[in-house]
TORZALO-775712 format. One record per residue (C-alpha): x, y, z; residue in one letter. Coordinates in Angstrom, 1 decimal. Layout:
BEGIN
<node><u>X</u><v>Y</v><w>Z</w><res>A</res></node>
...
***
This chain:
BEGIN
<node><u>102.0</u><v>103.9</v><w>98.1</w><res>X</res></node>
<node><u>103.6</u><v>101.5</v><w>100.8</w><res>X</res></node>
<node><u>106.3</u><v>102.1</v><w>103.2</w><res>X</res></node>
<node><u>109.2</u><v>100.0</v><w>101.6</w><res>X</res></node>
<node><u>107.7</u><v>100.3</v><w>97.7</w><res>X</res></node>
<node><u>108.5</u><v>104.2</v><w>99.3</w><res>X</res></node>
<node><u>111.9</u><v>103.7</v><w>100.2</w><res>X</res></node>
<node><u>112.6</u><v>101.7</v><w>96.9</w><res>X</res></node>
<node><u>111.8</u><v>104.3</v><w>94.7</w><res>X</res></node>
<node><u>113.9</u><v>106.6</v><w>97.1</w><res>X</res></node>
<node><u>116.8</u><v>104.8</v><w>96.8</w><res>X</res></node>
<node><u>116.5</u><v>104.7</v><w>93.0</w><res>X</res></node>
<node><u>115.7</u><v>100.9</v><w>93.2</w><res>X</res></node>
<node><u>113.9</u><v>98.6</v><w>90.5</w><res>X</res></node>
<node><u>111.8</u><v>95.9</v><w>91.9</w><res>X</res></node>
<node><u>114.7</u><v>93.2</v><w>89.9</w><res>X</res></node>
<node><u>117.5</u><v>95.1</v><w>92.1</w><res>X</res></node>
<node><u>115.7</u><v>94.3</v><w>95.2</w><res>X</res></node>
<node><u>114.4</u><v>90.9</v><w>94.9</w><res>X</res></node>
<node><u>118.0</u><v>90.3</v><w>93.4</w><res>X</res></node>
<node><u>119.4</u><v>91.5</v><w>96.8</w><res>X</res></node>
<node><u>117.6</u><v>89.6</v><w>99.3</w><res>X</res></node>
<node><u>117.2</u><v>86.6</v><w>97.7</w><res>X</res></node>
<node><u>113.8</u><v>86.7</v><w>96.0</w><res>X</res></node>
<node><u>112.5</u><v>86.4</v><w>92.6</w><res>X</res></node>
<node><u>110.8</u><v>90.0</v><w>91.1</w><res>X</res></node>
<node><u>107.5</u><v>88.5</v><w>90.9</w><res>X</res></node>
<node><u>107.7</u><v>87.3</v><w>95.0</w><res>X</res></node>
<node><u>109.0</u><v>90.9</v><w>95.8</w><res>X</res></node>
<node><u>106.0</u><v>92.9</v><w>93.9</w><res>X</res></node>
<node><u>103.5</u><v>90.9</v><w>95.7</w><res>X</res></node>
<node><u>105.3</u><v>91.2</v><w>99.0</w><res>X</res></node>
<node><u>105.6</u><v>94.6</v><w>98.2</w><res>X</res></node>
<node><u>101.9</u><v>95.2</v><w>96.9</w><res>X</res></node>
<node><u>100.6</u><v>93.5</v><w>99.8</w><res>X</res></node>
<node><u>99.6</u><v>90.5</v><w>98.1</w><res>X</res></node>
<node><u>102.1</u><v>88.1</v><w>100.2</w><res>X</res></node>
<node><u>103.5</u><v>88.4</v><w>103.0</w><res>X</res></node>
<node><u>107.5</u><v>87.8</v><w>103.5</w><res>X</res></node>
<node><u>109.0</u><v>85.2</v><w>105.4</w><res>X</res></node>
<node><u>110.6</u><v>86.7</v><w>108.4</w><res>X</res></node>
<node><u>114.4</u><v>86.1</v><w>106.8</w><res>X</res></node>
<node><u>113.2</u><v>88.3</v><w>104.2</w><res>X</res></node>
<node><u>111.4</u><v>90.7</v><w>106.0</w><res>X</res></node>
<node><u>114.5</u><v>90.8</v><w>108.0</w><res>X</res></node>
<node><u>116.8</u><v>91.3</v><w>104.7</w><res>X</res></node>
<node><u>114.1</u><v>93.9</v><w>103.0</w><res>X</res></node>
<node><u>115.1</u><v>95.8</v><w>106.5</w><res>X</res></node>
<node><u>118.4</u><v>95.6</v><w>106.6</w><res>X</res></node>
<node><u>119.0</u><v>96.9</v><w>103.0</w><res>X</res></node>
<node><u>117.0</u><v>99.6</v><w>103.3</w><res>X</res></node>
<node><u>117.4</u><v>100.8</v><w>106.8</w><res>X</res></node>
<node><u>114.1</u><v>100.6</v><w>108.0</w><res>X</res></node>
<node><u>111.8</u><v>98.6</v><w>110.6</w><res>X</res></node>
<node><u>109.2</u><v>96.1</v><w>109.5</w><res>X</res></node>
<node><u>106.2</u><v>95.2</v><w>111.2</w><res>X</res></node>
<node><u>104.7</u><v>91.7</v><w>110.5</w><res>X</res></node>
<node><u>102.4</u><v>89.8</v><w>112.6</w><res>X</res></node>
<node><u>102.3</u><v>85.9</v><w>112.2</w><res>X</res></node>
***
């Protein structure tokens, strides 16, 4: 399992309630967070800031 699909489930989070927050439909946020896209970096930077972590992403 991956770090923010991780910190989802932690928080009690549905895959709806997160795309929902940062501005993403469901289907964009399970493949960002199944590693089948990768996130711009304003959503990587809003996936961060709602849950409090650091993201990684190489251009």
């Amino acid at each position: 399992m991956n770090k923010i699909k991780k910190v989802r489930i932690l928080l009690g989070m549905t895959q709806k309630d997160v795309a929902k927050q940062i501005g993403v439909t469901q289907a964009m946020y399970s493949m960002i967070e199944n590693g089948k896209r990768k996130p711009s970096k304003k959503t990587a930077a809003r996936i961060e800031e709602l849950f409090g972590i650091s993201l990684f992403f190489v251009d």
